[in-house]
Each structure stands twice: as C-alpha cells, then as structure tokens.
N, C-alpha and C positions, 0 to 999 in steps of 0.2 A: 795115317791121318788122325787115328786116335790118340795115338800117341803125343804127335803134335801139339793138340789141344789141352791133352792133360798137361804136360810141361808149361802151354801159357798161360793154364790156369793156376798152375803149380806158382809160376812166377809172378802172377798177378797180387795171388793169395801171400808168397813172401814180402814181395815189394809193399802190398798194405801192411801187413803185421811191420815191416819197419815203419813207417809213417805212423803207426800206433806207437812205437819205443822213441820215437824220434821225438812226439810228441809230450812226452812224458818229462814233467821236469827234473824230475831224480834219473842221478846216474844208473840204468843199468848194462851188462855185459856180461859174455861167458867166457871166460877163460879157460883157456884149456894149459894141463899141467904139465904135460908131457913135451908139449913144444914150446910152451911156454909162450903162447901165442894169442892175441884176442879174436876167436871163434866168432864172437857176435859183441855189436856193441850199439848205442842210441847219441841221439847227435849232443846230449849231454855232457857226455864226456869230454869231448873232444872244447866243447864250448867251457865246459867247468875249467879245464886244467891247459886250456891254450894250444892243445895238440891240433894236429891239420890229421885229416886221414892216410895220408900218405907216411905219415910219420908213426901212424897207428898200426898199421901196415905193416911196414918194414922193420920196427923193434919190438913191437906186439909189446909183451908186458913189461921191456926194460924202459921204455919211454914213462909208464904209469911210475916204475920204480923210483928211477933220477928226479922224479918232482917230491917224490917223498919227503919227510922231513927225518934226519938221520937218526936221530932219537928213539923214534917209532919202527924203525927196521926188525930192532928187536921184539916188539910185540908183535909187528907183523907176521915173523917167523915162525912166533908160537902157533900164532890164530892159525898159520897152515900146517901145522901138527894136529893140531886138535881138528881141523878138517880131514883128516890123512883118518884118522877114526870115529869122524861123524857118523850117527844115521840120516836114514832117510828124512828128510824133512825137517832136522837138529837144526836149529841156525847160529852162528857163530855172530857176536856185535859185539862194536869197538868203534874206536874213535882215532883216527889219523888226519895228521897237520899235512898240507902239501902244498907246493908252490901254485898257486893259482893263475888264471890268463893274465892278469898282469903285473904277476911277480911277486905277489903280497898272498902274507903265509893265509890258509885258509884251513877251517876245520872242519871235516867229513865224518858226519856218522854213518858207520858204515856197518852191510848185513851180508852175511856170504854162507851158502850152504849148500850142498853138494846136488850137481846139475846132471850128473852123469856119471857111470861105475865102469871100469875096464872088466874084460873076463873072469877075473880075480877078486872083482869085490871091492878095488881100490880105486879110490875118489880120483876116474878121470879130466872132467869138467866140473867147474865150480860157480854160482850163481852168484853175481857182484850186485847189491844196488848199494848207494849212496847217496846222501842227501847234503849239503852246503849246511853245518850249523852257525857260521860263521857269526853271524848279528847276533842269534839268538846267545851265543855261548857271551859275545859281549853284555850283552844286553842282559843276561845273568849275573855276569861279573861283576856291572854297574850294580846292579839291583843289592848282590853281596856286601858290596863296597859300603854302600849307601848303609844298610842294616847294620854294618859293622860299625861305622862310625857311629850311627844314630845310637845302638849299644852302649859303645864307650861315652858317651855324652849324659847319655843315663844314669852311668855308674859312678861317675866321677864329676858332673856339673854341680855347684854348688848351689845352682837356682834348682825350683820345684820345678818339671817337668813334667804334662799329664793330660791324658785323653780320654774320654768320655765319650759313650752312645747316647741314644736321643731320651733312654732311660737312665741315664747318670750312673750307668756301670762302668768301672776302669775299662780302660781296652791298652791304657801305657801310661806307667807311673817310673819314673825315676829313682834312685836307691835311695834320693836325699828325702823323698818323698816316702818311704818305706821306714826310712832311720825316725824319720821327726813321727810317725804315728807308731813305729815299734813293731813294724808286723817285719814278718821276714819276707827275702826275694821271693817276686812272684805270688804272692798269698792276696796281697789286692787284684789282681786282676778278676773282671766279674763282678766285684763287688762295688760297694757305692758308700759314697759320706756318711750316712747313717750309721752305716761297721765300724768306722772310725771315732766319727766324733760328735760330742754331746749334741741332741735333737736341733737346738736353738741353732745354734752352730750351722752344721748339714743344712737345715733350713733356709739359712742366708745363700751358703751355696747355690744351694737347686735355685733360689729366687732369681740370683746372677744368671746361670747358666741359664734358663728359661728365657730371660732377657736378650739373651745373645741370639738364643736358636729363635725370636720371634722377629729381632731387628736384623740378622743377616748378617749384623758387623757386629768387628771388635769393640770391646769394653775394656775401659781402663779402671782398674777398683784400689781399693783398699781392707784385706780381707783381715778379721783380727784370728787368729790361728790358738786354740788350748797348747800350753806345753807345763811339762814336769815343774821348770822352775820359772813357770809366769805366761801372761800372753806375751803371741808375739804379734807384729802386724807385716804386712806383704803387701807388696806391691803387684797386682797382676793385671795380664793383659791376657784375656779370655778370645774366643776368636772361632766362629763356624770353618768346620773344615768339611770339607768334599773327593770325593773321588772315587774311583774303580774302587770293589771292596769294601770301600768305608761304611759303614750304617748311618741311615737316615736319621739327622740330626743332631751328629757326633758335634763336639765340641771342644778344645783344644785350649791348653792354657798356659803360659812360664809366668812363675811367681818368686819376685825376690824377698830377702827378709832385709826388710829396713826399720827393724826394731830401736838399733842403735842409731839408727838415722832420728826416728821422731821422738828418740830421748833427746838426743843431741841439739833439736829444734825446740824442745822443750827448756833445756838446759838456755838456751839463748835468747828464750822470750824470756824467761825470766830475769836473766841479766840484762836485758833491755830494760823490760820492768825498772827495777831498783836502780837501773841508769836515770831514766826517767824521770824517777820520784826525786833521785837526788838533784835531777836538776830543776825539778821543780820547788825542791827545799831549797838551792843557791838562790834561783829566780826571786822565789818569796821574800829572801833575805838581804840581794839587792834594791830589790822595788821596796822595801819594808825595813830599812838597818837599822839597826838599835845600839848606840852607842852609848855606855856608861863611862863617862867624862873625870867622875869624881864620885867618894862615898856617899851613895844614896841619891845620884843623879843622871839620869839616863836622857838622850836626845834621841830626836826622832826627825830625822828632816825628810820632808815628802817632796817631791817633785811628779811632775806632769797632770795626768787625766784621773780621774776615777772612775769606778764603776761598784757595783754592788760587791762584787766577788772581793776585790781590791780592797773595798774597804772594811771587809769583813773579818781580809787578812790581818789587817794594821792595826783591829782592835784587839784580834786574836795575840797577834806578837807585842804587842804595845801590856798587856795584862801579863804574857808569862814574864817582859822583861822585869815587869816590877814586882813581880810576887821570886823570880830567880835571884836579884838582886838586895831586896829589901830595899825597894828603891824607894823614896821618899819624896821626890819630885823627878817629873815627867815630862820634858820639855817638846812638843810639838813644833817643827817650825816647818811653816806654808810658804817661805820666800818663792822656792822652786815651785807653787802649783799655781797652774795658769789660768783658774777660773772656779768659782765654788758658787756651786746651786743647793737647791734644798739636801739633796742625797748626803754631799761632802757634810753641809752646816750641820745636820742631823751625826752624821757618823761622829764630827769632833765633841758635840754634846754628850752624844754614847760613852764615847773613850773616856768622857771628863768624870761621867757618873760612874762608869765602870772603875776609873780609878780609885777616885773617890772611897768607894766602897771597900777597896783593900789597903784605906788608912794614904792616900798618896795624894799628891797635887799636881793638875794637870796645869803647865805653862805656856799658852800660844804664841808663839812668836812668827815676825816677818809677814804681818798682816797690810797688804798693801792699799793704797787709799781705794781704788777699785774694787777690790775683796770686801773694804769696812762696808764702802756703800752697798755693796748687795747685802751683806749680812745683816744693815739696816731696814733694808727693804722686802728682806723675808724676814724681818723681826723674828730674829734667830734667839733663843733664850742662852747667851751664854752665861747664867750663873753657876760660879763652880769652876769658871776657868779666869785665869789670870792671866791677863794680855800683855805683850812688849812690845817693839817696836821691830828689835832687830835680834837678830839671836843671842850677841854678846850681851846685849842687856837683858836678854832673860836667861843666861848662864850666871851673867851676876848678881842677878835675883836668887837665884834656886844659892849657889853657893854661900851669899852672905845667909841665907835663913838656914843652909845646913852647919 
C-alpha cells in the first residue's frame, strides 16, 4: 500500500516537473552518450525543430543530428570532446544553424554541460539547453550593416556630415569634416565648435543649433565656414534627431560647400549688371541720337513724351556731343514730339544756354503751328535759339554759316 502511493506520488511529482520543462521556452534535454538516445526532453524541442515525439523516440539523437546544418558537424564534434574532459559544472557554449519546423535555417545558442558520470568518471549524460537566436542574430546583422555603411559615408561623403548633443559636443563627424578643421580621426568627438573654430564663428553655430532644438524642426542655413585659403560658405540643413540611446536634445546636420556656387552667382550678377548698363547706354542713345552731319554740325531729332529723367539725358548727351566734336551748331529738331509743356520749353532753353556757353549755336527746328502756339502762350523766352521750319532748312542754315 505504501509502496503504491509513493510510486503515484513519485509520478505525480515527474509528470509536474515535465509541465515545468515543457513550459519553458528554451530548449532543454538530457542526452545520453552511450545510447545515443534523448533520456529527457521539453516540449521545446520538438516545437523548435518540427520533430513529433515519436520521432524523438525512435532516432533519439540522429533526428537532432540530420537537422543540423553540415558545417557545424565539425564544431559539434569538438564541443563533445571537450565534454568527454569537462568538470563538474564547466559549461561548454556555441552556436549551431539547424533546419527549423518550417524548413528555414535557424540559429541556436547553445549550452551543454555534464549531467551525469559513468563509474569511471566519464561524461555519461549531458545537459542541452538552447535558445532560438534567430532575429536577434538578424537584427544584429541589420544593425552591423547599417553602421558599416553609415561608416563608409562618413569617410568618403564629400558633404559635412555631424551630430551633436543638447551641449553641442560631437557625438559623429565625418572625415570631410575632420580634414576641413585639420584635427585627425576621431579626435572631435566630445568636443564642440569652440575647439575648432574662431569664437564669433562657434557662436553663430550654437545660435543655429539652439534654434533647431527650441523649434523641433529643420532649418535651412547658410553657414560662412574659416578656411586656410579663404572663407567658404555651405549650405546646411540642421535637423532635431530622437531616439533609443540618443541624448536629450542632439541635433543633426549635412552641410554642402557651395563656395563655388555663390561665386559663380556673383560672377553672373555682375554680368547682368554691365548687360544692363549697356543697355541702358544703347537705350539713352536711341531715345537721344546725336548725329554729326557735317564739320562742326551735329542733329538731334527727338521724338515722342518727355519727362524729367529724359530730358535731363538730352542735355547731358546734347553738351558731350558738342564739346566731343567741336561742334559749332547744334541742330534740335521737335517734328517727332507730340506735345511741349513748360518742362520740354524749359529743357530746350537749358540746352540753348548750355550750349551757348561752350561757344555753339543751338538751331530748333520742325516747330509745329500747335507747338508755336503754346510756346506763345507759356511765353517761353526763346532767345539764344534760332528757329526753322523744317529740318532741311535748318541743315542749310547751320551749313551755309559753317
């Protein structure tokens, strides 16, 4: 009767401790050496590598084996040498590829260390567990991947590249970034704009950046940068960055050199410029043409409106033409202008005195009977000027006197 009950307490107490291993998400199991057979196992296994128990059963360790990946046979082999002279409690870890429940390679780190000794001392049973690192080992991979490239882009990107804490200490600078201030790899990190560059300079910096980290968002700048043979200017785009790891209030920046750019804008405003100008010297000189006809006779035919500017021109080029020529008569002709108020009467007064005064004769001509009467009627003082009719008659005025 005793007996009895200790057996189904014996199996009550078995049957829980598996529902504790069963329950367990890492593989474990005992193997045993000598038969080569799984002694004990948790429902782990069977779920991690697709086996059914029955299959566990009947190949015991050759079933674990054939899912192996063939590569790792080799290390496996070893790790059960170095088992064969473990101590107590020694644990043997490694890492094996194996075919998984659905067929896709999967990676096991794994821990094994002697469960039980024969008569002799030699590692009968061995303790297996395992754990699936499968994502994590991806998820490493990624992570490597990721750093490696970011690396290379560092070293060899020709833009500035460069990260900053919420104290404007590097956290990631670029080589191109390391070459333009001279320090060698790695020697900016930790430190801040001040180690670099003149106070005024840094100052501007930190102002940006403080910007950045109060608004949240990117900024687009233009930053002027000290170098050996000149400034230079850049184009940057600053920018709050966030995340696991990162420090509170980092800040992130890629900054191009478009030195040669706002030369090259400079280069073209100014040839814009002097296009300009020239065209405002043709302009002048159509609205305003000055033609020397004969020695020491220059015309002047005006057409359309005036205005201040206009006629300010006409006295201007109407004085160099006769002081450039040695001109001696000045012929004015109004045929072409459509209407003369005090401003125009005033201006040809001017031109006549102006002439006048550098020894010359001014000649109006193509005065139309509408023109006479307002000129009458602003009782215009033309003395000083000699009137025509038509221009040929006062070309053969100026000619016969010269």
């Amino acid at each position: 009767m005793n007996e009895t009950r200790a057996k189904e307490q014996q199996d009550a107490l078995s049957a829980r401790t598996q529902r504790m291993l069963d329950a367990a998400p890492a593989i474990l199991c005992v193997v045993g050496l000598d038969e080569r057979r799984l002694i004990a196992h948790n429902a782990a296994l069977a779920r991690s590598l697709g086996c059914t128990d029955e299959e566990l059963s009947i190949r015991g360790v050759d079933a674990l084996l054939g899912r192996i990946h063939p590569d790792d046979m080799a290390g496996l082999a070893a790790s059960a040498e170095r088992l064969k002279g473990a101590r107590d409690g020694e644990v043997i870890e490694g890492e094996l590829r194996a075919r998984g429940r659905e067929g896709d390679e999967r990676i096991f780190a794994v821990r094994a260390e002697v469960f039980a000794r024969s008569e002799d001392g030699g590692a009968r049973e061995i303790f297996l567990s395992a754990e699936d690192v499968t994502e994590r080992k991806r998820r490493e991979q990624r992570l490597h991947r990721s750093e490696a490239l970011l690396a290379t882009f560092c070293d060899h990107a020709p833009i500035l590249m460069y990260a900053k804490d919420g104290e404007g200490a590097f956290l990631l600078v670029s080589r191109s970034v390391e070459t333009l201030v001279g320090a060698t790899p790695g020697s900016m990190l930790g430190k801040t704009d001040s180690d670099f560059f003149p106070a005024e300079v840094a100052s501007i910096y930190k102002d940006v950046d403080d910007l950045v980290r109060r608004n949240g968002a990117p900024l687009e700048a233009e930053d002027p940068v000290p170098d050996a043979r000149g400034e230079k200017t850049f184009y940057s785009i600053k920018f709050p960055v966030w995340g696991e790891g990162i420090p509170e209030g980092a800040v992130a920046g890629i900054s191009v050199d478009i030195t040669r750019v706002k030369a090259a804008e400079r280069e073209r405003e100014a040839a814009r410029d002097e296009l300009i100008a020239a065209q405002q010297d043709t302009i002048r000189e159509l609205v305003t043409p000055l033609l020397p006809i004969a020695e020491g006779v220059l015309v002047m035919p005006l057409i359309g409106f005036f205005d201040g500017a206009r006629a300010s021109r006409i006295i201007e080029t109407l004085l160099e033409g006769v002081e450039r020529h040695s001109a001696r008569i000045a012929i004015i002709d109004i045929t072409g202008v459509k209407a003369v108020d005090v401003q125009v009467a005033e201006m040809l007064v001017h031109a006549a005195r102006a002439v006048g005064l550098l020894g010359a004769q001014v000649v109006l001509t193509g005065i139309q009977p509408a023109i006479a009467q307002t000129l009458i009627e602003l009782d215009v003082d033309l003395r000083g000027l000699v009137t025509a009719g038509t221009l040929r008659s006062g070309i053969a005025y100026a000619l016969k006197r010269t």
